[in-house]
C-alpha positions in Angstrom: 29.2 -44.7 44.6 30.4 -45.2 41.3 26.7 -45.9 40.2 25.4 -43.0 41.7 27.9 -41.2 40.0 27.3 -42.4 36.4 23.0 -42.2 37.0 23.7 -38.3 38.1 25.6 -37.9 34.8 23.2 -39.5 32.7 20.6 -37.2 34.2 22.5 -34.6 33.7 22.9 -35.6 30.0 19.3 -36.3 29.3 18.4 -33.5 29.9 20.1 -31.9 27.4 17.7 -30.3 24.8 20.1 -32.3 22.0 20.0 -35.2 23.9 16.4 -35.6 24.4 15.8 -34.6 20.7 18.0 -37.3 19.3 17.3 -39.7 21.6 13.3 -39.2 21.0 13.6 -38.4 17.3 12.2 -34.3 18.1 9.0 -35.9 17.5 7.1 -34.5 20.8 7.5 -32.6 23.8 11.3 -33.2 24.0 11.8 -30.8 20.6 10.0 -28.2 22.8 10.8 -26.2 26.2 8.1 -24.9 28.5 9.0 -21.2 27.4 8.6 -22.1 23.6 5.1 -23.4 24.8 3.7 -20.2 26.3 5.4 -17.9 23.2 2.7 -17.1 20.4 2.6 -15.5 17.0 2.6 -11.6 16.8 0.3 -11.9 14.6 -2.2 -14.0 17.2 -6.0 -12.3 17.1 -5.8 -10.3 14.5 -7.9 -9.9 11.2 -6.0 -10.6 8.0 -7.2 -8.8 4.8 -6.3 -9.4 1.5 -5.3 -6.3 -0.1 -3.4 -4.9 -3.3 -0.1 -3.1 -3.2 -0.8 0.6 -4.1 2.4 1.5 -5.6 3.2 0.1 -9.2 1.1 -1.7 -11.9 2.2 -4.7 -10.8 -0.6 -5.6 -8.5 1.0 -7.7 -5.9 -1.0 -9.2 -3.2 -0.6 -7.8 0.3 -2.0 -9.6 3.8 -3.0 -6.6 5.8 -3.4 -7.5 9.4 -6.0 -5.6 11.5 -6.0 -5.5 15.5 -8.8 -3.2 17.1 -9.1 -0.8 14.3 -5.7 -0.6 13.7 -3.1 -1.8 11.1 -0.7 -3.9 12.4 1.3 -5.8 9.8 1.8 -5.6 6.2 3.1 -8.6 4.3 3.2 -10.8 0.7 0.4 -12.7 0.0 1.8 -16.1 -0.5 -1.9 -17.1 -2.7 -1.0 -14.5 -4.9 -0.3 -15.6 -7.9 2.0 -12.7 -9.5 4.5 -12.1 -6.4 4.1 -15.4 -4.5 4.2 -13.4 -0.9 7.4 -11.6 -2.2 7.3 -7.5 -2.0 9.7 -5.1 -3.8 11.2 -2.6 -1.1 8.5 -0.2 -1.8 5.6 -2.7 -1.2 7.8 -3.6 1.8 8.1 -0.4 3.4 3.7 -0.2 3.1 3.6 -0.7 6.4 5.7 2.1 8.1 4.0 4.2 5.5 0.5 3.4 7.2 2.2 4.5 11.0 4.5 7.0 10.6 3.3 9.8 12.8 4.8 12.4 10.2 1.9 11.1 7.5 -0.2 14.1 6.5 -3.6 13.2 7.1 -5.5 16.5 6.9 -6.3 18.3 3.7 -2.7 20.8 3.7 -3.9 24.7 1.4 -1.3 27.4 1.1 -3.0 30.6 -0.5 -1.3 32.7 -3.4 1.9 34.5 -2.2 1.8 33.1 1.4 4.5 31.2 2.9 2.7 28.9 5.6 0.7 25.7 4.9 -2.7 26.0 6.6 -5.7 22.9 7.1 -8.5 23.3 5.3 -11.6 20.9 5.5 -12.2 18.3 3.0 -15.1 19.8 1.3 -14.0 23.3 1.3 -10.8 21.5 -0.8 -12.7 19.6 -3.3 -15.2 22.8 -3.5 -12.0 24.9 -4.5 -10.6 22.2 -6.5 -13.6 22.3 -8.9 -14.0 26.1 -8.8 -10.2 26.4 -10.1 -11.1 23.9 -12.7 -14.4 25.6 -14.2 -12.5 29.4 -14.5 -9.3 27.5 -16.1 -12.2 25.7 -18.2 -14.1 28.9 -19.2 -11.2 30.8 -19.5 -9.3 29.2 -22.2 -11.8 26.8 -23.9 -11.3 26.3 -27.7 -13.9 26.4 -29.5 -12.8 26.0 -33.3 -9.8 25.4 -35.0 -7.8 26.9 -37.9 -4.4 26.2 -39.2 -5.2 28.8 -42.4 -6.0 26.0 -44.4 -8.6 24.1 -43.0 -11.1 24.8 -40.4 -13.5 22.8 -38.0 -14.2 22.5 -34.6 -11.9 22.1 -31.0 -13.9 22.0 -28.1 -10.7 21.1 -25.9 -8.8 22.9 -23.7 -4.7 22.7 -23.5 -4.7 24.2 -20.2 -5.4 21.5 -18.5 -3.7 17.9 -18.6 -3.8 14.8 -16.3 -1.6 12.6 -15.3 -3.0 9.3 -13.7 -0.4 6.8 -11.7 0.2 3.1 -12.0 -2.0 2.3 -8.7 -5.1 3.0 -11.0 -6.9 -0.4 -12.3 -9.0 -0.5 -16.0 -12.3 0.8 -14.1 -10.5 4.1 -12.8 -8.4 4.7 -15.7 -11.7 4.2 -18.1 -14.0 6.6 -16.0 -10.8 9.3 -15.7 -10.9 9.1 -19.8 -14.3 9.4 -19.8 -14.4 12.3 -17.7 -11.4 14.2 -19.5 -12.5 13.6 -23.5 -16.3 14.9 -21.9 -14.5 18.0 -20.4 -12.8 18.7 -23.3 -9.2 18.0 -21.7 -6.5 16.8 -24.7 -3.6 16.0 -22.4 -4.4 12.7 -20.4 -1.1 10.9 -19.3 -0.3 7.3 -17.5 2.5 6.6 -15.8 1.9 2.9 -16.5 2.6 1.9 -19.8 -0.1 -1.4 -19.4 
């Protein structure tokens, strides 16, 4: 009786997930249960892409994970050499940028003196967009200079400036130069000071 007794508490004992791991070192099975076994990664058939944080000059590197067409994971790139898989909070927060259902998406006009934001296709926009530019253009171009002393020629307008942002990398910011100096627009403006 009193051998039954002490097999049916070393039973009991062994199976014990501490037990088993100590007595077998963790090394196999024993470290593991059945339900660890049929858990998987969230991240299990998806497509990783490696990807740039658009938010400061900093140019951390970003794992996007794709599922069917759809993001569904930002994180660090640990291969990245300038934020080792680390992201600021606003690299962090990429990802409920990409889903929030409050994300504009569409192209938002409201015309002079109304009060209500209305859609307006993509085209239409840019078409608009370049229209306003040309009449601001026209309108208060510069052709020649003269401070009463001297006198020689503008060819600028100060009625129009940009301002580019941080996310920009040397191509972008080169071409947006470009484009301003051959439209004749003086006040071009970084964020990043890079």
């Amino acid at each position: 009786m009193a051998r039954r007794t002490l097999d049916h508490i070393a039973d009991a004992v062994t199976r014990w997930p501490v037990v088993r791991q100590l007595s077998q070192l963790g090394m196999d099975g024993a470290a593991v249960s059945d339900r660890t076994h049929r858990q998987h990664s969230r991240l299990r058939d998806v497509t990783t892409v490696p990807s740039v944080c658009p938010y400061c000059a900093v140019g951390c590197g970003m794992l996007v994970h794709v599922q069917d067409g759809r993001v569904v994971d930002i994180e660090g790139n640990p291969e990245s050499p300038i934020n080792e898989g680390t992201l600021c909070p606003k690299g962090a927060s990429t990802f409920q940028y990409t889903i929030n259902p409050n994300r504009l998406t569409k192209v938002l006009h409201r015309r002079p003196y109304a009060t209500e934001w209305e859609e307006m296709a993509l085209d239409e926009a840019m078409e608009r967009v370049a229209q306003l530019f040309k009449e601001t253009l026209d309108r208060t171009w510069v052709e020649t200079h003269s401070d009463g002393e001297t006198e020689g020629p503008a060819r600028h307008t100060t009625a129009i400036g940009f301002l580019g942002g941080a996310a920009l990398d040397n191509e972008e910011n080169y071409l947006i130069k470009k484009f301003c100096v051959g439209t004749g627009i003086v006040f071009v403006e970084n964020q990043a000071r890079i």
